[in-house]
Each structure stands twice: as C-alpha cells, then as structure tokens.
C-alpha positions as CSV (number, residue, x, y, z in Angstrom):
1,X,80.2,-27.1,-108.4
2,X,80.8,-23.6,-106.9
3,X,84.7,-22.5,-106.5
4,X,84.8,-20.4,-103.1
5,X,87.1,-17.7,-102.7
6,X,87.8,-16.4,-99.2
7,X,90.7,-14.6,-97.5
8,X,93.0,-16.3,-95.2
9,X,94.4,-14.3,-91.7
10,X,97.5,-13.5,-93.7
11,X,95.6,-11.6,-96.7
12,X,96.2,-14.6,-99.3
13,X,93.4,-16.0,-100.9
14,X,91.7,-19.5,-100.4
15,X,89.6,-21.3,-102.9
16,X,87.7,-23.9,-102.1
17,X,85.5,-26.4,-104.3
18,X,82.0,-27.0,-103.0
19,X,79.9,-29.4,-104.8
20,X,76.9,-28.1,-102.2
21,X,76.3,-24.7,-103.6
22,X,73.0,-23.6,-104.6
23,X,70.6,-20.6,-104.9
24,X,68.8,-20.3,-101.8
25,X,66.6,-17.0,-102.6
26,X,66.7,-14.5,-104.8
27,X,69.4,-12.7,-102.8
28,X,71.3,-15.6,-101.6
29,X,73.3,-18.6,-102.4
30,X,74.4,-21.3,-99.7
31,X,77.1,-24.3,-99.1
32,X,77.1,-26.5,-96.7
33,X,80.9,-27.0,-94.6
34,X,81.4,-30.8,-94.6
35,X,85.0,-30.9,-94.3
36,X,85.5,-26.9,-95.2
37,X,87.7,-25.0,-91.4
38,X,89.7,-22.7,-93.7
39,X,87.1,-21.6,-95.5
40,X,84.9,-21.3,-92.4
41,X,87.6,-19.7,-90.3
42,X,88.6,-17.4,-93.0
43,X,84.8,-16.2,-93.0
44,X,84.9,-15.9,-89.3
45,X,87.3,-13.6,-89.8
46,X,86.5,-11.7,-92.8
47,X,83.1,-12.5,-94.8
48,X,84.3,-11.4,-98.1
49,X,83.6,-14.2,-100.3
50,X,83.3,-14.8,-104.4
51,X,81.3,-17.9,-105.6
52,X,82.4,-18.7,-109.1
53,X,80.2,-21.3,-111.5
54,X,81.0,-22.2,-114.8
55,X,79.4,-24.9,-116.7
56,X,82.6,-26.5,-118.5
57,X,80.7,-27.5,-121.6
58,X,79.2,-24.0,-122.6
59,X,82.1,-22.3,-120.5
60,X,79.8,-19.5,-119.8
61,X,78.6,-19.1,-115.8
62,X,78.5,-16.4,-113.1
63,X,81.0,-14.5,-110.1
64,X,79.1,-14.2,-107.3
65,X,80.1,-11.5,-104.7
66,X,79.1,-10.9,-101.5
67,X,79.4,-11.7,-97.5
68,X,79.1,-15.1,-96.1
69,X,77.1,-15.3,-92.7
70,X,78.2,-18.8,-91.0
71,X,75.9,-20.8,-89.6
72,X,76.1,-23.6,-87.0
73,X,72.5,-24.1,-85.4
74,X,69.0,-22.3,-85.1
75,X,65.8,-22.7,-87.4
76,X,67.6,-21.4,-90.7
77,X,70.5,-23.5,-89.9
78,X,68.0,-26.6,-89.5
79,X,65.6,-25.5,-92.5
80,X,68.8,-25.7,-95.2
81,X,69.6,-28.7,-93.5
82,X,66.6,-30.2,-94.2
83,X,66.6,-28.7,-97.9
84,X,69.7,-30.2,-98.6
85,X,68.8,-34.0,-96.9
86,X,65.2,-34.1,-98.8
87,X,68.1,-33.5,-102.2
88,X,69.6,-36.7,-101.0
89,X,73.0,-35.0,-99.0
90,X,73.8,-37.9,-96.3
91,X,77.3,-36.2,-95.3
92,X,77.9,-34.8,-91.9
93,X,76.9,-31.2,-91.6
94,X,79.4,-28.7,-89.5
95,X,77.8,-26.0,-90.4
96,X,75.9,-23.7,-93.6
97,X,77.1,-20.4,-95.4
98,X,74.4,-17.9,-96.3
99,X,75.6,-15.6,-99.0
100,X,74.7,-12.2,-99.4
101,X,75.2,-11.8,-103.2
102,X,75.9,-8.1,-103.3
103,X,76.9,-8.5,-107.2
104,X,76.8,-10.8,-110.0
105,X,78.8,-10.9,-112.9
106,X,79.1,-12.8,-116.0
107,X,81.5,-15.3,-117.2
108,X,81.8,-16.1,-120.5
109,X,85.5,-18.0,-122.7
110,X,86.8,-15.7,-125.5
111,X,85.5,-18.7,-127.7
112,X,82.4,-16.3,-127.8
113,X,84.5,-13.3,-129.2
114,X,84.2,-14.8,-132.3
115,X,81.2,-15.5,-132.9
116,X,80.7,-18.8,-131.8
117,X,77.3,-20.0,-130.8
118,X,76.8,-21.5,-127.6
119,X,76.0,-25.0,-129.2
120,X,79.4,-24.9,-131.3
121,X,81.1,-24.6,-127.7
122,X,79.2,-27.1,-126.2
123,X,79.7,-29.9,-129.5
124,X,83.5,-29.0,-129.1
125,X,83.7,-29.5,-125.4
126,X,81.5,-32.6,-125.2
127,X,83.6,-34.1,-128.4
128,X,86.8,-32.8,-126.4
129,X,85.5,-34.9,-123.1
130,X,84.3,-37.8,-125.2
131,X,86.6,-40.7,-124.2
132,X,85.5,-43.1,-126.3
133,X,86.9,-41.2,-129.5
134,X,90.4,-40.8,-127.8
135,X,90.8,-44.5,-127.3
C-alpha cells in the first residue's frame, strides 16, 4: 500500500492510500485513480507528489518524490491498464498516475538505532499483530 501525498488548491496537503501502487520502470512508479478526484485534481494542479511505503512488520520502506503525470487514455494509459487487469484489478479505471521519481529516500523506525536486527522487528511486530495470543 502506497500513502500519496499531494497538495490541495489551498496549499494543505492531501494523503491518500492507494493499494494500486507499484514500480513501473526503473524511473517510475504508478497508481491507478479508482475513486481518487482530490488526489487527481490536486495533480492537475500541481504534480508535486510523495509516495510513501513501509512494510509494517520490518517498519523499514522508502519516500518517493517526484511529479505525477495523469493519465486518462492513449497507448500508455491502455498498456498499465492491461498490466494491472492481467494482476487480477477488476475495479473501474478513471484514470493512471505515472510518477517521475526524482528522489528516493529511506525509511527506517528508531527500533533500528539500537541495534536491533531486522528479524527482531519483524518477530515483535508479527507477535504484536498475532490475535490469537491476545484472546
């Protein structure tokens, strides 16, 4: 799941889950707008966009910056399309964002400032999420 940050009209920021984002190429990441006008308006606008992904049970992942190009029809349009439908994506399409990354970042939870290993973050988040204990 990718958490979009764009800019609204008014300058205030607008963050938006999208559980279609993915790498496209080496340079770019994509979403697909199923039910997403702010955050396609507010790229209309101004393409500034950050893609944040963090995998919760490591809770280490990536800030993506860039610009976001929108896209509503034409062979790219229709070849992402078809990318994401051949992954199994049945929802209505409005439109695709092509992202630019400009910069990437790391992310990483000052668990790790201590030493931690990776697997010790990941055995305390999965015990953490493990429902069956807490009941």
């Amino acid at each position: 799941m990718g958490f979009i940050a764009t800019v609204c009209p008014d300058g205030t920021p607008n963050l938006s889950p999208k559980g279609t984002t993915t790498v496209w190429d080496d340079d770019h990441l994509i979403f697909a707008d199923i039910h997403s006008p702010g955050t396609i308006n507010n790229l209309m606008l101004n393409p500034a966009v950050e893609i944040n992904i963090v995998d919760v049970f490591i809770r280490k992942g990536y800030r993506f910056k860039g610009t976001g190009k929108v896209l509503s029809n034409g062979k790219l349009f229709e070849e992402i399309l078809e990318f994401y439908r051949k992954d199994g994506l049945s929802h209505i399409v409005n439109n695709i964002v092509l992202v630019d990354v400009l910069l990437v970042l790391p992310v990483a939870s000052p668990a790790y400032d201590r030493e931690i290993s990776e697997e010790e973050v990941r055995k305390r988040w999965m015990d953490y999420w493990n429902f069956d204990k807490k009941i």
